[in-house]
Biopython code that builds the backbone (N, CA, C, O; Angstrom):
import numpy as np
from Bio.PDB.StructureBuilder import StructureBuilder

atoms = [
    (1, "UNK", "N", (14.461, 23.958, 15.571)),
    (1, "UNK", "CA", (15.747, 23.882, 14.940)),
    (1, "UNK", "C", (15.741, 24.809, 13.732)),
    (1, "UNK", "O", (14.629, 24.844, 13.205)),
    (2, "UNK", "N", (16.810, 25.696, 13.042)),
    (2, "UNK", "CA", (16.729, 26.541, 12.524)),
    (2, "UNK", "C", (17.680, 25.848, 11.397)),
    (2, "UNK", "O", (18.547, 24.992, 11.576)),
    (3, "UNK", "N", (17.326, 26.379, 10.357)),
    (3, "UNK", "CA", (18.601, 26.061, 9.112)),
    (3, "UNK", "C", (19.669, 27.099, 9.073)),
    (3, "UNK", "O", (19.655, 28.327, 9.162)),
    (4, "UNK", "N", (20.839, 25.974, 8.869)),
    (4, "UNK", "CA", (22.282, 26.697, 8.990)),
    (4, "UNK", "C", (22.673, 26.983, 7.572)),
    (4, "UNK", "O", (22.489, 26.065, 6.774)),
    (5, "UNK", "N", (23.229, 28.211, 7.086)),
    (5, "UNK", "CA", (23.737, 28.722, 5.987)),
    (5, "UNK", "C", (24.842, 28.021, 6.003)),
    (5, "UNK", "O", (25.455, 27.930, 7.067)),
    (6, "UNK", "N", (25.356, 27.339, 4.755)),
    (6, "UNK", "CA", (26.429, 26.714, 4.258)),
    (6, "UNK", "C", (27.272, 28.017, 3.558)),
    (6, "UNK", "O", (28.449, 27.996, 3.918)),
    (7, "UNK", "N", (27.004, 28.961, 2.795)),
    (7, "UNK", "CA", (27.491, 29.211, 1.408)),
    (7, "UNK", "C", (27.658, 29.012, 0.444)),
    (7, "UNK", "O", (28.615, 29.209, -0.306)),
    (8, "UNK", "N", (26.211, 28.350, 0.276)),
    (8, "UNK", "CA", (26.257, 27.175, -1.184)),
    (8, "UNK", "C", (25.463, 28.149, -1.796)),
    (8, "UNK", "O", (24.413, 28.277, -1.167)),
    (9, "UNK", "N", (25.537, 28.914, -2.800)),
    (9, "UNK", "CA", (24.432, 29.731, -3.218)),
    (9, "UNK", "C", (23.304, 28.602, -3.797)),
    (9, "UNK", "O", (23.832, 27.593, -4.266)),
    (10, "UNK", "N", (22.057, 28.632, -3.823)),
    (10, "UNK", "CA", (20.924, 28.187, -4.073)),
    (10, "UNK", "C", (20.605, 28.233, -6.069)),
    (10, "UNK", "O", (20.689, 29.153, -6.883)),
    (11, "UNK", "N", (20.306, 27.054, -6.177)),
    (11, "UNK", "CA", (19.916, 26.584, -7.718)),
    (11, "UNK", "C", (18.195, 27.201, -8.126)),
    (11, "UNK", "O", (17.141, 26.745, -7.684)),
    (12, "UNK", "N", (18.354, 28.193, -8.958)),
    (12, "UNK", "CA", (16.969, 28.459, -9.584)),
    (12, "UNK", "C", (16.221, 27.499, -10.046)),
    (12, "UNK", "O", (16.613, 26.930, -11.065)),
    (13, "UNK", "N", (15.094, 27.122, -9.485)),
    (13, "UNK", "CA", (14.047, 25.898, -10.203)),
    (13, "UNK", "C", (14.365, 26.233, -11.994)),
    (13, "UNK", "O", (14.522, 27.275, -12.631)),
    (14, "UNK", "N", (14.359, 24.886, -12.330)),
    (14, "UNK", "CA", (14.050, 25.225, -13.473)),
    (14, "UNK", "C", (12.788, 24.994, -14.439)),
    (14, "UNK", "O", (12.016, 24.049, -14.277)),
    (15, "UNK", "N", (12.653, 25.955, -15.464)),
    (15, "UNK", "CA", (10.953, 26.013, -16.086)),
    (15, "UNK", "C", (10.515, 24.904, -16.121)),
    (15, "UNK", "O", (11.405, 24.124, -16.461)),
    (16, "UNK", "N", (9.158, 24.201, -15.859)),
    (16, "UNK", "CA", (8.105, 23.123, -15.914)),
    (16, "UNK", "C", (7.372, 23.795, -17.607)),
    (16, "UNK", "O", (6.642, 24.721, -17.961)),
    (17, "UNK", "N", (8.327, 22.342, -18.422)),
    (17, "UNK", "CA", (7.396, 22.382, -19.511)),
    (17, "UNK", "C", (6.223, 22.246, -19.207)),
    (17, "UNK", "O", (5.794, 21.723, -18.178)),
    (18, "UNK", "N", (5.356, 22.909, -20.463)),
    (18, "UNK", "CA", (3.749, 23.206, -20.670)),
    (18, "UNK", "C", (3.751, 21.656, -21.733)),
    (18, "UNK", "O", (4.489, 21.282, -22.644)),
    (19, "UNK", "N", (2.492, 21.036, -21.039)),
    (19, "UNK", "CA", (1.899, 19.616, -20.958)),
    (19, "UNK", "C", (0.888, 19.876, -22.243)),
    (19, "UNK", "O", (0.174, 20.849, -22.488)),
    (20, "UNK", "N", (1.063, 18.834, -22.858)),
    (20, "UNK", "CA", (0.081, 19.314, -24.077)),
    (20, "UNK", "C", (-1.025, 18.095, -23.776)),
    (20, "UNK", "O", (-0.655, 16.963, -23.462)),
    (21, "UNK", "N", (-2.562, 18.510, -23.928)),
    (21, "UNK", "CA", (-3.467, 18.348, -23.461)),
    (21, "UNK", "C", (-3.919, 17.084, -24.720)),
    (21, "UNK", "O", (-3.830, 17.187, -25.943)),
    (22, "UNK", "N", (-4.415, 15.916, -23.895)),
    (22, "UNK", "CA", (-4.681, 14.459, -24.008)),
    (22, "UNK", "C", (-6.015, 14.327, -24.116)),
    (22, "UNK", "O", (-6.823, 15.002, -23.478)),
    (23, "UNK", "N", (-6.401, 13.116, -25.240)),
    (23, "UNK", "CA", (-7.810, 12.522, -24.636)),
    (23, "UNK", "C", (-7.748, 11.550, -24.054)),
    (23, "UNK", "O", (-6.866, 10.692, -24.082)),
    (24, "UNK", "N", (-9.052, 11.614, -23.239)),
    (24, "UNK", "CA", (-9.362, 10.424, -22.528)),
    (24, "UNK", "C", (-9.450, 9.133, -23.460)),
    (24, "UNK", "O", (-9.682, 9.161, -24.669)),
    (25, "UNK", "N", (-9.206, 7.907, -22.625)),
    (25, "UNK", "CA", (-9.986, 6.645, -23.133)),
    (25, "UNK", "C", (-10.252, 5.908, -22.504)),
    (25, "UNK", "O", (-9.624, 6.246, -21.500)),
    (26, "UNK", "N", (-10.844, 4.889, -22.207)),
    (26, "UNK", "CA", (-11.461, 3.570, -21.349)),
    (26, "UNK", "C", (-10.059, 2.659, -21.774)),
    (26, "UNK", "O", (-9.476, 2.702, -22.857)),
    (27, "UNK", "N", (-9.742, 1.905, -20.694)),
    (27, "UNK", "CA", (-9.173, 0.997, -20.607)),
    (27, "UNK", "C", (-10.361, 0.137, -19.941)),
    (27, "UNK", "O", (-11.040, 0.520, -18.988)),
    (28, "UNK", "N", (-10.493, -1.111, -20.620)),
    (28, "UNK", "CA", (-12.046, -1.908, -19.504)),
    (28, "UNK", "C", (-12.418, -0.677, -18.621)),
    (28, "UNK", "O", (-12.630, 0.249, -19.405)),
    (29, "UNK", "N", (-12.558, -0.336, -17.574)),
    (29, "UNK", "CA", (-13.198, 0.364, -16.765)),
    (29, "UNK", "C", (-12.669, 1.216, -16.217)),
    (29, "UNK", "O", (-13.293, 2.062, -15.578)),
    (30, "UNK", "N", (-10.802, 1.196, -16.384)),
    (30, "UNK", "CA", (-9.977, 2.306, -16.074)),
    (30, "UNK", "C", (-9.777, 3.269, -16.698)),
    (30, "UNK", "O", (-9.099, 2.995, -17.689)),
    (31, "UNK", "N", (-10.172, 4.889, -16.582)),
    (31, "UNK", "CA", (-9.944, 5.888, -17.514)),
    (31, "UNK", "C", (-8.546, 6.234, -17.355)),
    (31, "UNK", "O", (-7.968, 6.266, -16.268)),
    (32, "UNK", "N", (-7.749, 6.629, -19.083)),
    (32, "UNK", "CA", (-6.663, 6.698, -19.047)),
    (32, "UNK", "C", (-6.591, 8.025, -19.712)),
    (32, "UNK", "O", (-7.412, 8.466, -20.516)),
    (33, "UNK", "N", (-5.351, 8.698, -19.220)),
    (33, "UNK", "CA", (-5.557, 10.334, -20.081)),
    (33, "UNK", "C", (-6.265, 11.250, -19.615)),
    (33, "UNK", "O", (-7.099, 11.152, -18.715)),
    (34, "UNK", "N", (-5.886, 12.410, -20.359)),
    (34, "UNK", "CA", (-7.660, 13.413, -20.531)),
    (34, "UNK", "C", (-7.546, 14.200, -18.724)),
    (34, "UNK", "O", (-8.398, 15.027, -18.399)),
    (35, "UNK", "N", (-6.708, 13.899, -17.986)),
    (35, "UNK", "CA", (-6.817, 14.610, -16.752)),
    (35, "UNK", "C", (-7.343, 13.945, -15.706)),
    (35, "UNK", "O", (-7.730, 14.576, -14.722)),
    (36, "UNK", "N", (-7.487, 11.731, -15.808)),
    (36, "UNK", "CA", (-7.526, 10.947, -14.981)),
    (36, "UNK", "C", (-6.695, 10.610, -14.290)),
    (36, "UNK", "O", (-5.533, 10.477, -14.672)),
    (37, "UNK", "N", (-7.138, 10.367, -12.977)),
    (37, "UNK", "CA", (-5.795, 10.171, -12.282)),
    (37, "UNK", "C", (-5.143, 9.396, -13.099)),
    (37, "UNK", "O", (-5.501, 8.992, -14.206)),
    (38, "UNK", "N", (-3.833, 9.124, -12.327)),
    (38, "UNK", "CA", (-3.116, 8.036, -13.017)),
    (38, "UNK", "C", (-3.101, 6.307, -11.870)),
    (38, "UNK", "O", (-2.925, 6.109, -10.668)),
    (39, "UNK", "N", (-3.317, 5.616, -12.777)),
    (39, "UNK", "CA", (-3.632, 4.002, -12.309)),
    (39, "UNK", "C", (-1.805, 3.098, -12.551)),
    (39, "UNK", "O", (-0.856, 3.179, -13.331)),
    (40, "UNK", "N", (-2.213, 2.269, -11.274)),
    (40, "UNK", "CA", (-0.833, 1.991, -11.372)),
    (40, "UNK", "C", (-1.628, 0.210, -11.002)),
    (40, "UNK", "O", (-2.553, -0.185, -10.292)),
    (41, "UNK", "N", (-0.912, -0.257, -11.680)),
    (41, "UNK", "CA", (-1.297, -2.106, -11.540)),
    (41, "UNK", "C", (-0.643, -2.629, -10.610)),
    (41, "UNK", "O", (0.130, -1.746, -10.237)),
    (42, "UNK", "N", (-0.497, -3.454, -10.059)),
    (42, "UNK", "CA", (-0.032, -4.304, -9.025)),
    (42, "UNK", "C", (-0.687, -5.887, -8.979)),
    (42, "UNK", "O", (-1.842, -6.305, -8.901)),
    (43, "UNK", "N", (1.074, -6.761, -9.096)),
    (43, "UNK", "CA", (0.373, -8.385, -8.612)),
    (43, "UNK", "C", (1.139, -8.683, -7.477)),
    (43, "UNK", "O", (2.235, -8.193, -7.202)),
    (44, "UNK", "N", (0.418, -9.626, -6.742)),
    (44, "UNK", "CA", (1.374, -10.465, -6.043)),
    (44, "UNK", "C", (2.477, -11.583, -6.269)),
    (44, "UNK", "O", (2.261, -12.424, -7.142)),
    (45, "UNK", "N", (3.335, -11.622, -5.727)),
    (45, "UNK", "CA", (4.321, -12.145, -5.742)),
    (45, "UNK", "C", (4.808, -13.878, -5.285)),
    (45, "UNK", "O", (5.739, -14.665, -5.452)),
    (46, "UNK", "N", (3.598, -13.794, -4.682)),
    (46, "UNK", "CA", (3.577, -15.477, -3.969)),
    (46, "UNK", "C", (2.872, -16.558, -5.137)),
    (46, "UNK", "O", (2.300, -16.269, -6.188)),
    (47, "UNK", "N", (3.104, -17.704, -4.618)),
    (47, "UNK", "CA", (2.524, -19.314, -5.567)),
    (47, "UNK", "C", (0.860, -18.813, -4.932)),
    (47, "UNK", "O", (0.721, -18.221, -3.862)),
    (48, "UNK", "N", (-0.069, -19.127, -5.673)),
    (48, "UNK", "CA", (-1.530, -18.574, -5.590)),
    (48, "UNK", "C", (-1.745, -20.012, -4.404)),
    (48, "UNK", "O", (-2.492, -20.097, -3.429)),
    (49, "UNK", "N", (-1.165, -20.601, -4.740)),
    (49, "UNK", "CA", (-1.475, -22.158, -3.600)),
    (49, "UNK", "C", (-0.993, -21.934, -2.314)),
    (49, "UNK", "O", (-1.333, -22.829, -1.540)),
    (50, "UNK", "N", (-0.242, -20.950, -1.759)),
    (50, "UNK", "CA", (0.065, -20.378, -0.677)),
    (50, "UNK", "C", (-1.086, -19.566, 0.101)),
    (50, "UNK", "O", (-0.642, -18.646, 0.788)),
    (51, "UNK", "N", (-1.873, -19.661, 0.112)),
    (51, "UNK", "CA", (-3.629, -18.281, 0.437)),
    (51, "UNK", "C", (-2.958, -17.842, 1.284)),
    (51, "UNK", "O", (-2.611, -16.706, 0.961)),
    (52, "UNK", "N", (-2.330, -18.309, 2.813)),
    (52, "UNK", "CA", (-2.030, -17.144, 3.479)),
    (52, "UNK", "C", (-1.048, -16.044, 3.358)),
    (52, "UNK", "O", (-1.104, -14.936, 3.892)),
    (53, "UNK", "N", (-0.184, -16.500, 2.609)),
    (53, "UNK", "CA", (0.998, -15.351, 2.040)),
    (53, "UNK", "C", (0.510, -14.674, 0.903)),
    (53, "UNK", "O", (1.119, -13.616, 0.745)),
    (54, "UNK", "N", (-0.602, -14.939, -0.189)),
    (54, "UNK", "CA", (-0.999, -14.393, -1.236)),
    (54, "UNK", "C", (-2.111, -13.066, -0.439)),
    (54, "UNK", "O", (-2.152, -11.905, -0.846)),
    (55, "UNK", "N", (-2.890, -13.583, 0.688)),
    (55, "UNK", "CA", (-3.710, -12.868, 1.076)),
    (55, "UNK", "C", (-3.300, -12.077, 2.009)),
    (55, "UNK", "O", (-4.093, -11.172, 2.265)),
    (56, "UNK", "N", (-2.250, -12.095, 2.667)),
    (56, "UNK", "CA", (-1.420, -10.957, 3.413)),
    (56, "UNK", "C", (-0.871, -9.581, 2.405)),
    (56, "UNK", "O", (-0.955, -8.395, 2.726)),
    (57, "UNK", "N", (-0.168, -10.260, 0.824)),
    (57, "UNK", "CA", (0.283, -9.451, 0.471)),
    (57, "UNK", "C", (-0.768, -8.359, -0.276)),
    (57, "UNK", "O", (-0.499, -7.196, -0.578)),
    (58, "UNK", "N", (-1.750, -8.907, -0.437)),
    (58, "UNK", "CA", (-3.258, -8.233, -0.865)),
    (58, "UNK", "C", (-3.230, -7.204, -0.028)),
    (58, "UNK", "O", (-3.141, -6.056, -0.463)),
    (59, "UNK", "N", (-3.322, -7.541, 1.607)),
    (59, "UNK", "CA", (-3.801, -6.823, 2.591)),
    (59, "UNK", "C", (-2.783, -5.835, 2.980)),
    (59, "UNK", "O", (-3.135, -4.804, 3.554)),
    (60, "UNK", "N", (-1.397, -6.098, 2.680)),
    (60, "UNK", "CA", (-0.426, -4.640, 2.171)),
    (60, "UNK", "C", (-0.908, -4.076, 1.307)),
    (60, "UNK", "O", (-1.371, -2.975, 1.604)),
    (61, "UNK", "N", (-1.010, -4.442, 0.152)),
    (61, "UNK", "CA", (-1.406, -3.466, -1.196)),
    (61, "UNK", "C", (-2.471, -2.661, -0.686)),
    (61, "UNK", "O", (-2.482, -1.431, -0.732)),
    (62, "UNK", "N", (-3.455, -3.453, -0.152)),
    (62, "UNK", "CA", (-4.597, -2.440, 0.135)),
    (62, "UNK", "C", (-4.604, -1.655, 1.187)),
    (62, "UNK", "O", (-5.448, -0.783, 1.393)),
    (63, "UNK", "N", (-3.407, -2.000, 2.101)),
    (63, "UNK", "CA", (-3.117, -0.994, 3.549)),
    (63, "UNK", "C", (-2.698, 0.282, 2.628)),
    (63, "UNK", "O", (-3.237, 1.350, 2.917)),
    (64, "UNK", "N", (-1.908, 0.258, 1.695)),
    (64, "UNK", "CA", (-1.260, 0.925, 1.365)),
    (64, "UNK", "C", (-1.579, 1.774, 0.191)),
    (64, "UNK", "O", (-0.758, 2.386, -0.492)),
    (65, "UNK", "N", (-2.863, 1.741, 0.036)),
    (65, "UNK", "CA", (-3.709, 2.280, -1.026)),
    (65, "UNK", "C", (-4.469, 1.951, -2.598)),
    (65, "UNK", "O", (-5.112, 2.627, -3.401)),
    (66, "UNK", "N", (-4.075, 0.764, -2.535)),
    (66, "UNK", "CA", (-3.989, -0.043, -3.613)),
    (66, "UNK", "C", (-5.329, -0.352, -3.703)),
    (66, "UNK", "O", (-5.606, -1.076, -2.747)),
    (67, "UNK", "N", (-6.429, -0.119, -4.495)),
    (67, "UNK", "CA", (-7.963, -0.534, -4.837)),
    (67, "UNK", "C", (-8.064, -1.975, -5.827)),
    (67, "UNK", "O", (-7.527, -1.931, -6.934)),
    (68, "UNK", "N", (-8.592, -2.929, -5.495)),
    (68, "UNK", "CA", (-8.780, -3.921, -6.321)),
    (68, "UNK", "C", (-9.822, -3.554, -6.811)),
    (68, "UNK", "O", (-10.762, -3.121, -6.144)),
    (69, "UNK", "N", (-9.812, -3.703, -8.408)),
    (69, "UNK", "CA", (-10.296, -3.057, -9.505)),
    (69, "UNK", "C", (-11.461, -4.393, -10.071)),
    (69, "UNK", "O", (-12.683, -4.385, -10.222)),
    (70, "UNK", "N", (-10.421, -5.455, -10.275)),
    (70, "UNK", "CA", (-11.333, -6.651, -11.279)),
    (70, "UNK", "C", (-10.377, -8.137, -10.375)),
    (70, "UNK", "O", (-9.249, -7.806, -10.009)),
    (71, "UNK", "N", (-10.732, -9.434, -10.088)),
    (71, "UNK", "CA", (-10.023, -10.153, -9.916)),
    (71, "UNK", "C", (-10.126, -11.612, -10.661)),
    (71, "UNK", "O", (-10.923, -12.451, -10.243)),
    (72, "UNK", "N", (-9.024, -11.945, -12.120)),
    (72, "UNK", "CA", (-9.549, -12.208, -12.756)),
    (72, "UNK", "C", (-9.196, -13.769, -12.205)),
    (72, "UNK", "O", (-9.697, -14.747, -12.759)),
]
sb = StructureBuilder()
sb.init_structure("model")
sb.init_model(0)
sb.init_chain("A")
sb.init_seg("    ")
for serial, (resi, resn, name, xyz) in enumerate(atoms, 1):
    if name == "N":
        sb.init_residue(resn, " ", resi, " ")
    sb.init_atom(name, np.array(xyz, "f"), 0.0, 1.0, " ", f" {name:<3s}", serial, name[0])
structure = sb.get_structure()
């Protein structure tokens, strides 16, 4: 399939500010800054007295890329 010309003339990207450079720090064991990835938290959503719906939604998070870090 080929792309069809509208006549919309096309929008110039515009400039990507320049990132001014961070230090690192420890969060407990998560590095934050400094050119670490970036960490994203996640809880579940169910009554903890539910195990099979608490432990399904675990097993999304972690289908879905989610690393359990600490479980407190």
């Amino acid at each position: 399939m080929s792309a069809v010309s509208l006549g919309v003339p096309e929008v110039p990207a515009r400039p990507v500010a320049t990132r001014r450079v961070s230090r690192q720090i420890q969060v407990g064991s998560v590095a934050v800054g400094g050119g670490a990835p970036v960490s994203v938290q996640s809880m579940t959503t169910t009554r903890t007295s539910d195990i099979g719906s608490t432990l399904q939604q675990i097993a999304e998070l972690t289908a879905s890329g989610c690393q359990i870090v600490r479980v407190a």
